[in-house]
PDB file of N, H, CA, C and O in Angstrom:
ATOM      1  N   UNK A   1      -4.301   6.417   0.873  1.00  0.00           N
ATOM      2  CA  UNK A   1      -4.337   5.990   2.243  1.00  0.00           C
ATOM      3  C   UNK A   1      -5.740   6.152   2.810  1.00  0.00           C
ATOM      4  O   UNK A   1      -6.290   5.147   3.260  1.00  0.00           O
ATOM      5  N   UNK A   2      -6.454   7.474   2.833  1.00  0.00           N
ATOM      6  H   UNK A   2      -6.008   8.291   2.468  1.00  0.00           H
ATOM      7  CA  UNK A   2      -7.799   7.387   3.149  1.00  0.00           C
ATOM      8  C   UNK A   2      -8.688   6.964   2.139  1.00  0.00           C
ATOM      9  O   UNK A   2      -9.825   7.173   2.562  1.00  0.00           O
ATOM     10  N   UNK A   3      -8.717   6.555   1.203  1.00  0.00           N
ATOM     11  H   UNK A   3      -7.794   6.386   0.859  1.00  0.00           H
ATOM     12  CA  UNK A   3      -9.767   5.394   0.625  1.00  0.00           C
ATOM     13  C   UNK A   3      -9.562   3.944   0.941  1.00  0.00           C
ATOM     14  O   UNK A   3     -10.385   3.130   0.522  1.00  0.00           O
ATOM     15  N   UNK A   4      -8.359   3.491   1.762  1.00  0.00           N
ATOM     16  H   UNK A   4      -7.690   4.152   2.102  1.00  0.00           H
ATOM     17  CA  UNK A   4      -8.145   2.362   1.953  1.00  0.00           C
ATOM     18  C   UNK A   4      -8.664   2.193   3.043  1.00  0.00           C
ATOM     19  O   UNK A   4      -9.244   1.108   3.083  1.00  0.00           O
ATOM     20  N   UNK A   5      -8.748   2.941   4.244  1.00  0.00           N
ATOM     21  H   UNK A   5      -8.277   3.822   4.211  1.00  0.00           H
ATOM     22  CA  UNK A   5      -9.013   3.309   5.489  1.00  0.00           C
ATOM     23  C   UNK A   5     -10.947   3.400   5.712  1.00  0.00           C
ATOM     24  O   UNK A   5     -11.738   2.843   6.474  1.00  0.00           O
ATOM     25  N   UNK A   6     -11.095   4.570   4.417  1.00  0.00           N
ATOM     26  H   UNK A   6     -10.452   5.022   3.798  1.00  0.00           H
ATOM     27  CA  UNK A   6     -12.865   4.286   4.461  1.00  0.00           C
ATOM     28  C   UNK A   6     -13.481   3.320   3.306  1.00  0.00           C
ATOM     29  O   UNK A   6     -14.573   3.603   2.814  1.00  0.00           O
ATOM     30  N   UNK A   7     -12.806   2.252   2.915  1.00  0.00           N
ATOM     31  H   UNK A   7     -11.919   2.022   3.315  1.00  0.00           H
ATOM     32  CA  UNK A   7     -12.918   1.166   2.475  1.00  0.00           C
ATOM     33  C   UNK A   7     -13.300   0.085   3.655  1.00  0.00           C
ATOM     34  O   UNK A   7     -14.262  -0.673   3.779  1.00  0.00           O
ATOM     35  N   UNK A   8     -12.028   0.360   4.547  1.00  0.00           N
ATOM     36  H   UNK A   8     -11.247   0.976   4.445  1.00  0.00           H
ATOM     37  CA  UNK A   8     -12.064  -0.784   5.536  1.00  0.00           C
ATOM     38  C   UNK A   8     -12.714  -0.868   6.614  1.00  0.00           C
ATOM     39  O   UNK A   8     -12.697  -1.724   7.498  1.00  0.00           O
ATOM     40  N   UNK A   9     -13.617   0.600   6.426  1.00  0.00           N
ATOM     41  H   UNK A   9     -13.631   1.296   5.708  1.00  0.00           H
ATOM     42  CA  UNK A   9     -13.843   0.756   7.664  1.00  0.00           C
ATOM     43  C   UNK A   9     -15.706   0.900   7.231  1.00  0.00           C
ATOM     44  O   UNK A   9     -16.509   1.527   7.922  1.00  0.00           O
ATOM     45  N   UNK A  10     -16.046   0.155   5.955  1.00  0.00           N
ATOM     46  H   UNK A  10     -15.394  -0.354   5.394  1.00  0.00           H
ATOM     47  CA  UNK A  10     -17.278  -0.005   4.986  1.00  0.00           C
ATOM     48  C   UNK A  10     -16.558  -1.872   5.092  1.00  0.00           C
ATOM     49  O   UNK A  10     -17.248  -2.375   4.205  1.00  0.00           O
ATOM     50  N   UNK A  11     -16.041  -2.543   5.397  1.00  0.00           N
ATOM     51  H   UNK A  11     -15.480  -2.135   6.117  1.00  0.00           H
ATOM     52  CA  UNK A  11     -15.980  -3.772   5.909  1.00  0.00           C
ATOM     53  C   UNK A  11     -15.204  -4.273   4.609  1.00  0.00           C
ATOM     54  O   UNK A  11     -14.982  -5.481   4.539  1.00  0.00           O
ATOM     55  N   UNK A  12     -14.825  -3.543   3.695  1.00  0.00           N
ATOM     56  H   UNK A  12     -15.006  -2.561   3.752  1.00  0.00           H
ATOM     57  CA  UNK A  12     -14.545  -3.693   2.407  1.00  0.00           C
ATOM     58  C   UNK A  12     -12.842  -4.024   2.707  1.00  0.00           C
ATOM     59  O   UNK A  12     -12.466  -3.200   3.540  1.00  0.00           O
ATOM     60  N   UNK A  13     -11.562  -5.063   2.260  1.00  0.00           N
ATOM     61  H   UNK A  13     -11.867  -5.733   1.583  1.00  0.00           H
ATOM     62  CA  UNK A  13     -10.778  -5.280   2.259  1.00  0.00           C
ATOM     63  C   UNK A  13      -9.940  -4.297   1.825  1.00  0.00           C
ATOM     64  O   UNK A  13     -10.589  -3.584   1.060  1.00  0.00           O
ATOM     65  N   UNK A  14      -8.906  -3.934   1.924  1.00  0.00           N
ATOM     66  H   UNK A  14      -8.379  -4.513   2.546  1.00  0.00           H
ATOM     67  CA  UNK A  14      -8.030  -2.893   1.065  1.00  0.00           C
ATOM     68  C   UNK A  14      -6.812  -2.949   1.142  1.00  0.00           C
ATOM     69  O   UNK A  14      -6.391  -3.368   2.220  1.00  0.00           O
ATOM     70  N   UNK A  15      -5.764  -2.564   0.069  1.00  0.00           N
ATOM     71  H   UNK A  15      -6.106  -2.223  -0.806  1.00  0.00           H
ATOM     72  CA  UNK A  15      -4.520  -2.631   0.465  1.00  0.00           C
ATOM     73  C   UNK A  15      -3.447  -1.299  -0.147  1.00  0.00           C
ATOM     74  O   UNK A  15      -3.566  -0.836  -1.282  1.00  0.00           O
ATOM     75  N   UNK A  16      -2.555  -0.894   0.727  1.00  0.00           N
ATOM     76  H   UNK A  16      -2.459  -1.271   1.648  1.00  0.00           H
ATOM     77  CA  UNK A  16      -2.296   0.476   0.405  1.00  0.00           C
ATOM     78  C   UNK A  16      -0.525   0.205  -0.210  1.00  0.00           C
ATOM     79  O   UNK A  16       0.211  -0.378   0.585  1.00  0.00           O
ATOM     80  N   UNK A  17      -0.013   0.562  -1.358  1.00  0.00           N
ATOM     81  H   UNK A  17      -0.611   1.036  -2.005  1.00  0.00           H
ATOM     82  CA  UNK A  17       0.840   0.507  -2.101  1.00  0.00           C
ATOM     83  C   UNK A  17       1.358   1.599  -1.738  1.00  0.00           C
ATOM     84  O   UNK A  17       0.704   2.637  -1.638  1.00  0.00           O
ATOM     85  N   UNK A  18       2.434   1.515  -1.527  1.00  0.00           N
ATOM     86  H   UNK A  18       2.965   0.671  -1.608  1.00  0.00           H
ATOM     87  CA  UNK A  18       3.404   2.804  -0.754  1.00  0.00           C
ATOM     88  C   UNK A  18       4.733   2.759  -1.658  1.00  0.00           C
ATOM     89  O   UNK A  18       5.139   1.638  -1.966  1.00  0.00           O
ATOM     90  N   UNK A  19       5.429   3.859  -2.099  1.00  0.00           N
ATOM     91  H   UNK A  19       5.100   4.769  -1.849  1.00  0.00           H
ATOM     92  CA  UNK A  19       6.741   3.551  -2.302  1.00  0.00           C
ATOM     93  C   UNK A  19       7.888   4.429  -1.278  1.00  0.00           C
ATOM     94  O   UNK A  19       7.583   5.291  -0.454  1.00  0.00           O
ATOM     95  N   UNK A  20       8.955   4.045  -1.525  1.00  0.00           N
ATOM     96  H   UNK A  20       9.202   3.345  -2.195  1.00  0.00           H
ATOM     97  CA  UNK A  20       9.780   4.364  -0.215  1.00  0.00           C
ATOM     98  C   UNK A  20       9.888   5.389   0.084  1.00  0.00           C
ATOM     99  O   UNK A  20       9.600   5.396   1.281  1.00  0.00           O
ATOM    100  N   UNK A  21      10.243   6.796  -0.356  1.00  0.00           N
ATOM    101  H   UNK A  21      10.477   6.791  -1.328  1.00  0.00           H
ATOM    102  CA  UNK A  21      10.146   8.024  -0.185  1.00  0.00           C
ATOM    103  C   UNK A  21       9.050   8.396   1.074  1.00  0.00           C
ATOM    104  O   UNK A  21       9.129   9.048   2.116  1.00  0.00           O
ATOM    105  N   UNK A  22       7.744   7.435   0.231  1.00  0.00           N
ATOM    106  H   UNK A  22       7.680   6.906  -0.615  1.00  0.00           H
ATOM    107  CA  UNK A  22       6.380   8.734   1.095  1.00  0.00           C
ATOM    108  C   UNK A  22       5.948   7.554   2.574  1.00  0.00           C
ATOM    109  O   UNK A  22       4.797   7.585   3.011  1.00  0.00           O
ATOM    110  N   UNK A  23       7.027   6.568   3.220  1.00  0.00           N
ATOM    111  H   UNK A  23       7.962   6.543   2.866  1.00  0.00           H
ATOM    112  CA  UNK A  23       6.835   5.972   4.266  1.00  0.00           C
ATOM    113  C   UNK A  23       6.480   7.029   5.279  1.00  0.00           C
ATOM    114  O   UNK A  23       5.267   6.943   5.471  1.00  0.00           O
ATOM    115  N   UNK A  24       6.799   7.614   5.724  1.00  0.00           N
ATOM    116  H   UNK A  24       7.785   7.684   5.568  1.00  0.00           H
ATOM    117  CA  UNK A  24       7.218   8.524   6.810  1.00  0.00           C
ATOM    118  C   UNK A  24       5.356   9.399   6.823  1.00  0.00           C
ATOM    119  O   UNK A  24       4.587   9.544   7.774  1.00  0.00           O
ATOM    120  N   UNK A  25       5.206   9.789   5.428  1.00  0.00           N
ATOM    121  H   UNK A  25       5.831   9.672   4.656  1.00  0.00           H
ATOM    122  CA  UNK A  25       4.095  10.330   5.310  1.00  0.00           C
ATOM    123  C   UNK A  25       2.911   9.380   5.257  1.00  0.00           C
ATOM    124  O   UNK A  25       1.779   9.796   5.503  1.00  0.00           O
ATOM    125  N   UNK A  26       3.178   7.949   4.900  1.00  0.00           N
ATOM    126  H   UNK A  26       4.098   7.611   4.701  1.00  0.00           H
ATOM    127  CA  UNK A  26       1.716   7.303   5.305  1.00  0.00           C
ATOM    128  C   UNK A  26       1.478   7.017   6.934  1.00  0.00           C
ATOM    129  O   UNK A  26       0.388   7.093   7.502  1.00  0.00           O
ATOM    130  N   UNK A  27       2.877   6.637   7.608  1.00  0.00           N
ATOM    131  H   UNK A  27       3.762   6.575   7.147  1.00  0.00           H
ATOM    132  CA  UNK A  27       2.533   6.439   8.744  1.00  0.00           C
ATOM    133  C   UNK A  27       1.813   7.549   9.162  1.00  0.00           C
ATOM    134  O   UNK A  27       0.738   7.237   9.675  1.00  0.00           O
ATOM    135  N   UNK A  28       2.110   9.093   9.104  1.00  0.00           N
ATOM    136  H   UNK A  28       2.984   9.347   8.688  1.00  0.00           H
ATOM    137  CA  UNK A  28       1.729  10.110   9.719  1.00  0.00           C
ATOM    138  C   UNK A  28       0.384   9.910   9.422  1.00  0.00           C
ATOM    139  O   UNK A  28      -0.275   9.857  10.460  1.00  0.00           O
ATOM    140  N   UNK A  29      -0.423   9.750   8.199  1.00  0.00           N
ATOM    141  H   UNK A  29       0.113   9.793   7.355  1.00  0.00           H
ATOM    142  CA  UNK A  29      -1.701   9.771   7.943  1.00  0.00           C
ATOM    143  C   UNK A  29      -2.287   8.400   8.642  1.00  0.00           C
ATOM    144  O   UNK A  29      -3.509   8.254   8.656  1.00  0.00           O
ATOM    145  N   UNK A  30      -1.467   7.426   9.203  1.00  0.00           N
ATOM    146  H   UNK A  30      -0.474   7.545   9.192  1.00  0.00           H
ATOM    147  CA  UNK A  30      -2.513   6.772   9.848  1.00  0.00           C
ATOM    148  C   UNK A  30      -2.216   6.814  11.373  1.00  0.00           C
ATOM    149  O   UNK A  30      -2.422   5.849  12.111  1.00  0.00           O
ATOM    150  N   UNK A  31      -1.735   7.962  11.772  1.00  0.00           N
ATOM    151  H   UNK A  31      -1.567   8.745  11.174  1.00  0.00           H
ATOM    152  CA  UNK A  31      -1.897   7.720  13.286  1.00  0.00           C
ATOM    153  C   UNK A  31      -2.818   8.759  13.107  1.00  0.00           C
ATOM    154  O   UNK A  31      -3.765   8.736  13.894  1.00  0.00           O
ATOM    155  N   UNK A  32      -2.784  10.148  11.842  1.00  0.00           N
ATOM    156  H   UNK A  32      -2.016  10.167  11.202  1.00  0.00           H
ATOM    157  CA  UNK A  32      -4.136  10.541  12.090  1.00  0.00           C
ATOM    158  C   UNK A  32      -5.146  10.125  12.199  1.00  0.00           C
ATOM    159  O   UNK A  32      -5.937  10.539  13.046  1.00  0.00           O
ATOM    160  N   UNK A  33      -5.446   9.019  11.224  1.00  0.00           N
ATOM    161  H   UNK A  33      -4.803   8.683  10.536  1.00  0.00           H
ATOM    162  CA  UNK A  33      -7.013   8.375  11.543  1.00  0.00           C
ATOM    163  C   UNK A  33      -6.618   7.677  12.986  1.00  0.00           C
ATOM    164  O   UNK A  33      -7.748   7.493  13.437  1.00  0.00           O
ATOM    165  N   UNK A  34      -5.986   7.330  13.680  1.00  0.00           N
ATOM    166  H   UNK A  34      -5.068   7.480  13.314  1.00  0.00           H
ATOM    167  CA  UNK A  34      -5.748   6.341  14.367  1.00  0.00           C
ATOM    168  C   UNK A  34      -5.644   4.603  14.406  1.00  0.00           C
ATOM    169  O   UNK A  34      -5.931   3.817  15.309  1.00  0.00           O
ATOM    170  N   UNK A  35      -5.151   4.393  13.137  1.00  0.00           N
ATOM    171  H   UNK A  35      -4.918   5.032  12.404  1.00  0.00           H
ATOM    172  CA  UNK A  35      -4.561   3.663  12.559  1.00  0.00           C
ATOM    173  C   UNK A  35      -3.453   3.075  12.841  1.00  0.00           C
ATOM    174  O   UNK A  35      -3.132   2.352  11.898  1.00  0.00           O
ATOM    175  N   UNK A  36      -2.407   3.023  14.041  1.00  0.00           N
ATOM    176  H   UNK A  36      -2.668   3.611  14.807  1.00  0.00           H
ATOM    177  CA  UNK A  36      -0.544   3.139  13.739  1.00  0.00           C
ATOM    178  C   UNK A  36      -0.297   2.141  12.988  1.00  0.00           C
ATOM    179  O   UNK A  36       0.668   2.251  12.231  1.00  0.00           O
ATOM    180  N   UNK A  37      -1.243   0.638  12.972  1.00  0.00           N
ATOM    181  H   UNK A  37      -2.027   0.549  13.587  1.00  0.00           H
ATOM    182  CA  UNK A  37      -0.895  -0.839  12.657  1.00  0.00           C
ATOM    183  C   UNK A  37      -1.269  -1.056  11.296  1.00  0.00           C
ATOM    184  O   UNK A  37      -1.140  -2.217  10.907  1.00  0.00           O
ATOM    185  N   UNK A  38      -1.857   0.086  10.185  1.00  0.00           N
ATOM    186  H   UNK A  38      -1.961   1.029  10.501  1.00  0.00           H
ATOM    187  CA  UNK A  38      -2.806  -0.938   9.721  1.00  0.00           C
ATOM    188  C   UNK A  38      -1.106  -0.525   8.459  1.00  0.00           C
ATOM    189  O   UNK A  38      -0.474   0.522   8.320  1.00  0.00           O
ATOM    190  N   UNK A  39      -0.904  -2.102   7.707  1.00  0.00           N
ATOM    191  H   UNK A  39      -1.417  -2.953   7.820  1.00  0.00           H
ATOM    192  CA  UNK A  39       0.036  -2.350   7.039  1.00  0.00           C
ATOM    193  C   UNK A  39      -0.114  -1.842   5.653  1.00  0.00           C
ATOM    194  O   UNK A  39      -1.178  -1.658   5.061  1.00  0.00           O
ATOM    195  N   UNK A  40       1.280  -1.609   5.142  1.00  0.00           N
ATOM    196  H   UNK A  40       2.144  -1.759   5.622  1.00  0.00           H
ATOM    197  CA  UNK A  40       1.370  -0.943   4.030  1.00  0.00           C
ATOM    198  C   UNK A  40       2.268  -1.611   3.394  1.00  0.00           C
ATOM    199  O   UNK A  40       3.328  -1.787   3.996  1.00  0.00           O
ATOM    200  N   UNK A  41       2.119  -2.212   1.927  1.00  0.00           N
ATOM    201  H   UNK A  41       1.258  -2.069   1.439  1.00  0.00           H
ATOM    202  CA  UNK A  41       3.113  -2.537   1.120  1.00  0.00           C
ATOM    203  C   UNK A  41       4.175  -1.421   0.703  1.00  0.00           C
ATOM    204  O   UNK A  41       3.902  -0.227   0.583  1.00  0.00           O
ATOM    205  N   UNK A  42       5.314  -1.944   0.520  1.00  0.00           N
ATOM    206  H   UNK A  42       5.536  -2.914   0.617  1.00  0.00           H
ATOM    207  CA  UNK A  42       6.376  -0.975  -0.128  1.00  0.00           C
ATOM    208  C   UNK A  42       7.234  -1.372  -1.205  1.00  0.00           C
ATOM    209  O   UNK A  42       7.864  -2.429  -1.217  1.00  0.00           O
ATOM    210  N   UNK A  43       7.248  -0.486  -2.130  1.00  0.00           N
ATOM    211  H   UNK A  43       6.736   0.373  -2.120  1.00  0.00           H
ATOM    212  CA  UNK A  43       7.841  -0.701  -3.648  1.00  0.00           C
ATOM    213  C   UNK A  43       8.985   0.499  -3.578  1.00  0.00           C
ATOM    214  O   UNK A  43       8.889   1.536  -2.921  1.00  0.00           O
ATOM    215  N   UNK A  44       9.832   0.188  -4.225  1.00  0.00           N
ATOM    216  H   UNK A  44       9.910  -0.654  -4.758  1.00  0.00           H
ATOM    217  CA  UNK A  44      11.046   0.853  -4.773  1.00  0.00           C
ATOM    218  C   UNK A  44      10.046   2.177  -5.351  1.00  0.00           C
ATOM    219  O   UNK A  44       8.857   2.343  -5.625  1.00  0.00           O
ATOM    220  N   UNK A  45      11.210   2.925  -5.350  1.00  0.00           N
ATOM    221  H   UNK A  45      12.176   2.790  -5.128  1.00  0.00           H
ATOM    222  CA  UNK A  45      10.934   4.883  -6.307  1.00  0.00           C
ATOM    223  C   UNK A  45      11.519   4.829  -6.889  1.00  0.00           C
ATOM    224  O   UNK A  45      12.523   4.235  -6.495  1.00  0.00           O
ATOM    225  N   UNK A  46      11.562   5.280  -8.198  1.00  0.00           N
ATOM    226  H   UNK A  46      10.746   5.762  -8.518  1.00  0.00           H
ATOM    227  CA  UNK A  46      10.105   5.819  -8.584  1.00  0.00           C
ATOM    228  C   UNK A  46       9.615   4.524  -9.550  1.00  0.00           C
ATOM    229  O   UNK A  46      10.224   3.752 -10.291  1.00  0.00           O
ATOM    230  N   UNK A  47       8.052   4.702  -9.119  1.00  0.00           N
ATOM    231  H   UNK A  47       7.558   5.329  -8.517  1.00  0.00           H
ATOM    232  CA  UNK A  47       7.864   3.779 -10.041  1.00  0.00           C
ATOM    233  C   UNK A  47       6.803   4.260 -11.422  1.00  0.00           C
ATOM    234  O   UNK A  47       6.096   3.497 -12.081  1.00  0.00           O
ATOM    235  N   UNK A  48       6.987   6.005 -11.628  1.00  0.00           N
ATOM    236  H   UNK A  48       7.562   6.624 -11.093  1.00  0.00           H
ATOM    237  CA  UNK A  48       6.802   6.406 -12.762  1.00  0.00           C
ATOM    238  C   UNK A  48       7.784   6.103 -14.180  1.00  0.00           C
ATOM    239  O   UNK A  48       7.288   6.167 -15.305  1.00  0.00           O
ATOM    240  N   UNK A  49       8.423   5.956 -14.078  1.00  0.00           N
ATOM    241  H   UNK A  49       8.826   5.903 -13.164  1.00  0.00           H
ATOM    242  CA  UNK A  49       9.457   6.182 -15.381  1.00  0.00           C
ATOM    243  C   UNK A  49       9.107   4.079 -15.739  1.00  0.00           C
ATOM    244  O   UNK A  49       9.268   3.781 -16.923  1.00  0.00           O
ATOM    245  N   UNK A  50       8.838   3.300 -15.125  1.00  0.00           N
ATOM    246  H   UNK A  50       8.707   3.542 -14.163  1.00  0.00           H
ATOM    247  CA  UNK A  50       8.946   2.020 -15.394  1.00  0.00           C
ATOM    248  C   UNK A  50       8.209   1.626 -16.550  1.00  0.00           C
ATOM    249  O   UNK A  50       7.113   2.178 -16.457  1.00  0.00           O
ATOM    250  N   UNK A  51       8.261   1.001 -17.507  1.00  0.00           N
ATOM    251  H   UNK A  51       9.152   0.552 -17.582  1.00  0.00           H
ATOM    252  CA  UNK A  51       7.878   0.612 -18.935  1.00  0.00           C
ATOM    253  C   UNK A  51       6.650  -0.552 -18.228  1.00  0.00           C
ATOM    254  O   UNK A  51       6.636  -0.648 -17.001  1.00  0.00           O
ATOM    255  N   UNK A  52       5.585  -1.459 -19.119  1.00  0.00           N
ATOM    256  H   UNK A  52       5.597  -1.381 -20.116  1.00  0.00           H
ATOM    257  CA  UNK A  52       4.594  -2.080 -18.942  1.00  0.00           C
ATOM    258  C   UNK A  52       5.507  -3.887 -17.758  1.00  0.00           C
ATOM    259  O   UNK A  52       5.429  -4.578 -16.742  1.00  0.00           O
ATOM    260  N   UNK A  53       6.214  -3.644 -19.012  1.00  0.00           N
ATOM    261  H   UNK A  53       6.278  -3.084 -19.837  1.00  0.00           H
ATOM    262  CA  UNK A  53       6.915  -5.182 -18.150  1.00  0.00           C
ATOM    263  C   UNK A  53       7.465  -5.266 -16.816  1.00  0.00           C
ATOM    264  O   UNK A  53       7.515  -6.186 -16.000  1.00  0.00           O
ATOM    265  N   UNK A  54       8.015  -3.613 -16.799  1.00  0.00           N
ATOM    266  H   UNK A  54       7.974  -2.865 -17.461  1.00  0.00           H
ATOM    267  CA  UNK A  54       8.598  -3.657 -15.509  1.00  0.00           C
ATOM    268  C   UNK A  54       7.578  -3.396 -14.501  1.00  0.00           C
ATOM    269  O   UNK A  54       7.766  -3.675 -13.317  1.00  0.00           O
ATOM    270  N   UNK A  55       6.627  -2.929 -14.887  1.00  0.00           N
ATOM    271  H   UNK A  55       6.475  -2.702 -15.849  1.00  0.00           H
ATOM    272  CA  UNK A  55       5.627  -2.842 -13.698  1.00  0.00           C
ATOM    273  C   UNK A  55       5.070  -4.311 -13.230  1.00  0.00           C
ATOM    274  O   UNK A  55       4.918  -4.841 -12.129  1.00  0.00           O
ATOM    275  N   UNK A  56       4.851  -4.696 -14.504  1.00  0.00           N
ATOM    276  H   UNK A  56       4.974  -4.266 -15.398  1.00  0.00           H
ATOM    277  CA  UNK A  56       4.293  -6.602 -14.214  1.00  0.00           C
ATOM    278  C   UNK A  56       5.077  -6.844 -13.326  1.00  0.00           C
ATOM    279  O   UNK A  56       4.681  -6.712 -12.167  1.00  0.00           O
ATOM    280  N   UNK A  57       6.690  -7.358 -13.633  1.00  0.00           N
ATOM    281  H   UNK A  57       7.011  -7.466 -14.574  1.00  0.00           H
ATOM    282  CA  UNK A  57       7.438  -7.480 -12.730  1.00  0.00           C
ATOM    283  C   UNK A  57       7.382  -7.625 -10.804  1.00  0.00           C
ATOM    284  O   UNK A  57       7.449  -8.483  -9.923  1.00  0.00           O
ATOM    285  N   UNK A  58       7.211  -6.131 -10.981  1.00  0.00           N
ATOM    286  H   UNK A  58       7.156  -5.435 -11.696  1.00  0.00           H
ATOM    287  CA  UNK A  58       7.311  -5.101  -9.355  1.00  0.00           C
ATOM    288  C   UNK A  58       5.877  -5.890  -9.245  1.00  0.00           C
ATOM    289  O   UNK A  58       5.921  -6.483  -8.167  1.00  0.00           O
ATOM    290  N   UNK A  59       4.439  -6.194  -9.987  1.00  0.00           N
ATOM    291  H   UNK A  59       4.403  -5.713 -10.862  1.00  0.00           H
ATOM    292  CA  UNK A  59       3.058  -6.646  -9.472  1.00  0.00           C
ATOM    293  C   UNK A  59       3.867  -8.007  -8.800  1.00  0.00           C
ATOM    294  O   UNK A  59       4.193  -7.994  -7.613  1.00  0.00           O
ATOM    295  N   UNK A  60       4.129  -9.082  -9.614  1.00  0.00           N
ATOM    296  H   UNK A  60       3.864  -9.093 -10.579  1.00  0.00           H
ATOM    297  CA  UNK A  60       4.285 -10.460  -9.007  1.00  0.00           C
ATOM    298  C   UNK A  60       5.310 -10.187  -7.911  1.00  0.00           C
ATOM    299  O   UNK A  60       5.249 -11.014  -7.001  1.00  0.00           O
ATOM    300  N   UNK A  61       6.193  -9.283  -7.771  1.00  0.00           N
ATOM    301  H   UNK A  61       6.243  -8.611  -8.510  1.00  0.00           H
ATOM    302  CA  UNK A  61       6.808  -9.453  -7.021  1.00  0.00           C
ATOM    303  C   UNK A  61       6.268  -9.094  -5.377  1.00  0.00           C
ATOM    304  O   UNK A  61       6.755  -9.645  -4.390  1.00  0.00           O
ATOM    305  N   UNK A  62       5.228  -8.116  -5.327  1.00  0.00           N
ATOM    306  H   UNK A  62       4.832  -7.669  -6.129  1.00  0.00           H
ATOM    307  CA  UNK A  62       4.238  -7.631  -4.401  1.00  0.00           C
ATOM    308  C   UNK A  62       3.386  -8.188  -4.121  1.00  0.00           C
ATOM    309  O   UNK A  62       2.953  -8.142  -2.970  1.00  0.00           O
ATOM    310  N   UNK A  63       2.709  -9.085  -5.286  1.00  0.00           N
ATOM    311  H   UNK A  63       3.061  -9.123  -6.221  1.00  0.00           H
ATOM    312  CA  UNK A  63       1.346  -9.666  -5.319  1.00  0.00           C
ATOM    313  C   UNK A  63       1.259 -10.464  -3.929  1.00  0.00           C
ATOM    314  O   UNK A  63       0.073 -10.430  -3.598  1.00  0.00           O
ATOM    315  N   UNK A  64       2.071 -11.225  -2.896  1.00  0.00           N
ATOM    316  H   UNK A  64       3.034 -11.253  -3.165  1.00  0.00           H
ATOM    317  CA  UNK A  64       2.113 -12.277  -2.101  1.00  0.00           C
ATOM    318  C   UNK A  64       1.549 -11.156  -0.779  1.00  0.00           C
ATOM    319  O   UNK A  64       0.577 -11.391  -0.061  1.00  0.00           O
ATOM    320  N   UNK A  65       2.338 -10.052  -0.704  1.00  0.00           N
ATOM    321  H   UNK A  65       3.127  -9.861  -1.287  1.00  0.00           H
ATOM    322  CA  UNK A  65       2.067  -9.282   0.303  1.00  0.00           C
ATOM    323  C   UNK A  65       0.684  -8.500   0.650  1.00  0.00           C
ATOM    324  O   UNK A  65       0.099  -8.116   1.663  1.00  0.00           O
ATOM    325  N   UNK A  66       0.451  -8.477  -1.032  1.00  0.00           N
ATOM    326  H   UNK A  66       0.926  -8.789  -1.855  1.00  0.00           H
ATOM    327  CA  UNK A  66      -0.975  -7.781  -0.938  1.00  0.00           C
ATOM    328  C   UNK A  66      -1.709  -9.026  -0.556  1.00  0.00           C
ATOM    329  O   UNK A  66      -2.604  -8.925   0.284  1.00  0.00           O
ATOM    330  N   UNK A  67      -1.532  -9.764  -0.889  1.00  0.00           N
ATOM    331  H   UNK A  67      -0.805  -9.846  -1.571  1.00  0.00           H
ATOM    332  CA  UNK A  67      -3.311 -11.190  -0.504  1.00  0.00           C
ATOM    333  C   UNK A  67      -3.023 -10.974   0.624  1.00  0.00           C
ATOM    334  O   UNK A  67      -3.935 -10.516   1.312  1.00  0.00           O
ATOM    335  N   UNK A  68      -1.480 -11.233   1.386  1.00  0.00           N
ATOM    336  H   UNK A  68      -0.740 -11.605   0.827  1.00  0.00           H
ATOM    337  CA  UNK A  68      -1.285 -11.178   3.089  1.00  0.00           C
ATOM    338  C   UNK A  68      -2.439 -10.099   3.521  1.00  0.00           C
ATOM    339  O   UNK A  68      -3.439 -10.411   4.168  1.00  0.00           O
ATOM    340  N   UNK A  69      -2.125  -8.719   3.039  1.00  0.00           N
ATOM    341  H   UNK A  69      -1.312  -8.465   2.514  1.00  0.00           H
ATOM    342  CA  UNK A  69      -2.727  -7.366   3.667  1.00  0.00           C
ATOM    343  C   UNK A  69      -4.344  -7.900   3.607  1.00  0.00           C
ATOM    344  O   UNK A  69      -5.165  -7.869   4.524  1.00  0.00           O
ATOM    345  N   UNK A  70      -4.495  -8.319   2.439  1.00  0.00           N
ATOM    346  H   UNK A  70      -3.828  -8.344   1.694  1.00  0.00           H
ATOM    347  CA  UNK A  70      -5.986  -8.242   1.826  1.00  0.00           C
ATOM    348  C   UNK A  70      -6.907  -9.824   2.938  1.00  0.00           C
ATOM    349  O   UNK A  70      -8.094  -9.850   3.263  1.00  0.00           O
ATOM    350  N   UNK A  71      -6.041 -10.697   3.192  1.00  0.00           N
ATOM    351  H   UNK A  71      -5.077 -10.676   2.928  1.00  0.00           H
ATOM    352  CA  UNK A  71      -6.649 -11.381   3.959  1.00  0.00           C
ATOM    353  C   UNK A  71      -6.670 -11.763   5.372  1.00  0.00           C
ATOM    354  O   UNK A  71      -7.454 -12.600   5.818  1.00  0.00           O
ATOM    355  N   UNK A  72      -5.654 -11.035   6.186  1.00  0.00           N
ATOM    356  H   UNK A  72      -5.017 -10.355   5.823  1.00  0.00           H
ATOM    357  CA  UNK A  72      -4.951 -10.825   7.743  1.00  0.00           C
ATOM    358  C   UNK A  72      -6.813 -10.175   8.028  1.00  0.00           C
ATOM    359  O   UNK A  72      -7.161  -9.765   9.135  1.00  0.00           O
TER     360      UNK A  72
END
């Protein structure tokens, strides 16, 4: 969350991959920076145990949201 934040804030695009569990905790970290808006993708938990394909998968299935984040 804060490399996406002092990415963006170096004019640099960024996009922050969240999975459902730690929602609650990214929002908190961006009203610390003062952030409340800046958007976060969200993926199913866990997405440790997932094999190579299934991650491909979960990418194309995200990929649309990230260009959104990456070009808004």
């Amino acid at each position: 969350m804060y490399d996406a934040v002092a990415f963006e804030k170096l004019n640099v695009p960024a996009a922050v991959i969240c999975t459902e569990p730690f929602i609650s905790s990214g929002k908190a970290m961006l009203e610390i920076v003062n952030l409340p808006e800046y958007p976060m993708a969200i993926v199913p938990h866990p997405i440790g145990s997932l094999n190579k394909s299934e991650l491909r998968e979960m990418a194309m299935k995200i990929a649309p949201e990230i260009i959104r984040i990456l070009t808004d």
